[in-house]
C-alpha positions in Angstrom: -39.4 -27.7 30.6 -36.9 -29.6 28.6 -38.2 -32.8 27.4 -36.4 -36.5 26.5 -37.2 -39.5 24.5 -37.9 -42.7 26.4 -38.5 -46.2 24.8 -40.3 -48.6 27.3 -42.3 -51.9 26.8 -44.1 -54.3 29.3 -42.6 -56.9 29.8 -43.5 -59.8 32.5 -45.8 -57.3 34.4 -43.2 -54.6 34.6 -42.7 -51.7 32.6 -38.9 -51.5 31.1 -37.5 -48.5 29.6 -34.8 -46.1 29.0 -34.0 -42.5 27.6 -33.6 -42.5 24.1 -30.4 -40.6 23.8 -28.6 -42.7 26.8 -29.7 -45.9 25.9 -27.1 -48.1 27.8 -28.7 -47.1 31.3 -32.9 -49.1 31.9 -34.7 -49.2 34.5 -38.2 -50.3 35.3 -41.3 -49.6 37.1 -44.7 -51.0 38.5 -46.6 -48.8 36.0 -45.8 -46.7 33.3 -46.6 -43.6 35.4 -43.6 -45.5 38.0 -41.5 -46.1 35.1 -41.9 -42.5 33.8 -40.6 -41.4 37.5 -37.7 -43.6 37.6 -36.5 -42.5 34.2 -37.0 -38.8 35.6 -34.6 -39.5 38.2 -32.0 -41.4 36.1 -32.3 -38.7 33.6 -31.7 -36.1 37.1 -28.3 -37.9 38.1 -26.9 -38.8 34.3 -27.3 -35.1 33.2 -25.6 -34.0 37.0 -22.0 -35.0 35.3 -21.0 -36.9 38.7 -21.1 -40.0 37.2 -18.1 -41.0 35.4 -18.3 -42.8 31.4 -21.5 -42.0 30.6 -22.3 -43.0 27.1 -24.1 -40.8 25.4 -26.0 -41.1 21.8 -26.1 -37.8 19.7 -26.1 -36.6 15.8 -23.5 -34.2 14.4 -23.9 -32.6 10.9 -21.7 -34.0 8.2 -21.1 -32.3 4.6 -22.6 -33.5 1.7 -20.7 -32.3 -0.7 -16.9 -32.4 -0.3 -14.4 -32.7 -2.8 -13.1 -36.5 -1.5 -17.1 -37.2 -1.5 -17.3 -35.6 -5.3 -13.9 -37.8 -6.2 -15.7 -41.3 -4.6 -19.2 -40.9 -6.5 -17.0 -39.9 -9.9 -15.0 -43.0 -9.6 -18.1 -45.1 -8.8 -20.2 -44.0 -11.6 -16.8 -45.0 -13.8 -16.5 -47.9 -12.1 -19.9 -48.4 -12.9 -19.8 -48.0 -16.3 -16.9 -50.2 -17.0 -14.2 -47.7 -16.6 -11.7 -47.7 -13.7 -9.1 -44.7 -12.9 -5.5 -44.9 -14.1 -2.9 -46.6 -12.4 -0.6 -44.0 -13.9 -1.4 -41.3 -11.6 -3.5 -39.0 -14.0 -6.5 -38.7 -12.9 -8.1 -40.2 -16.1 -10.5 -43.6 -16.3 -9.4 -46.1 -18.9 -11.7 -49.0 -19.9 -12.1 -52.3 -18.5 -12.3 -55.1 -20.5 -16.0 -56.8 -20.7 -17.0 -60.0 -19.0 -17.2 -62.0 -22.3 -13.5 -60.0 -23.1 -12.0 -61.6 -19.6 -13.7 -65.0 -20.4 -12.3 -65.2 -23.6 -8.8 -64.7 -22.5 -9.3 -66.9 -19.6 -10.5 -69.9 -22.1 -7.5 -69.5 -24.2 -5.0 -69.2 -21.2 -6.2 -72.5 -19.9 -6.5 -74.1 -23.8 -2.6 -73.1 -24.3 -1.3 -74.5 -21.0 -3.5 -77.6 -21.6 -2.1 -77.9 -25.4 1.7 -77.7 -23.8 0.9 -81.0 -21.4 
């Protein structure tokens, strides 16, 4: 007997609920045992493929360890140590200047256009 996943709650003296891997399709029931039923037969004429668009909810496997994945936390661990790549193409991380460094330079931007007024 296959089995499915449900997610119900009571709810103004009715029992609401739905299967877990269709979860744009409720229904409700008198009791849970009714509920239970009522999901049984939704789950009966979802799974029969007459219906047309039914959404469906699934998992799919996904790599862990690609190259682009490898590439992304490389430049993130730079990026996180101050470095960012090259805009020159080669592949290679060159510093970034320091908070205090961009500061600095901001300061004495702003001093030397104020000086020139």
């Amino acid at each position: 007997m296959h089995t499915a996943e449900i997610v119900y709650w009571e709810e103004d003296g009715a029992w609401i609920g739905y299967l877990q891997e269709l979860p744009d399709y409720w229904t409700q029931g008198d009791t849970l045992e009714d509920l239970e039923s009522h999901l049984r037969d939704l789950y009966t004429d979802l799974a029969s493929d007459e219906l047309p668009g039914i959404r469906r909810v699934a998992e799919i496997g996904v790599a862990c360890n690609e190259p682009r994945s490898s590439r992304a936390s490389k430049r993130l661990a730079a990026c996180w140590f101050g470095m960012v790549p090259s805009m020159t193409g080669t592949g290679r991380f060159q510093p970034v200047p320091c908070h205090r460094e961009i500061k600095d330079r901001l300061a004495q931007h702003i001093l030397s256009k104020l000086e020139c007024h």
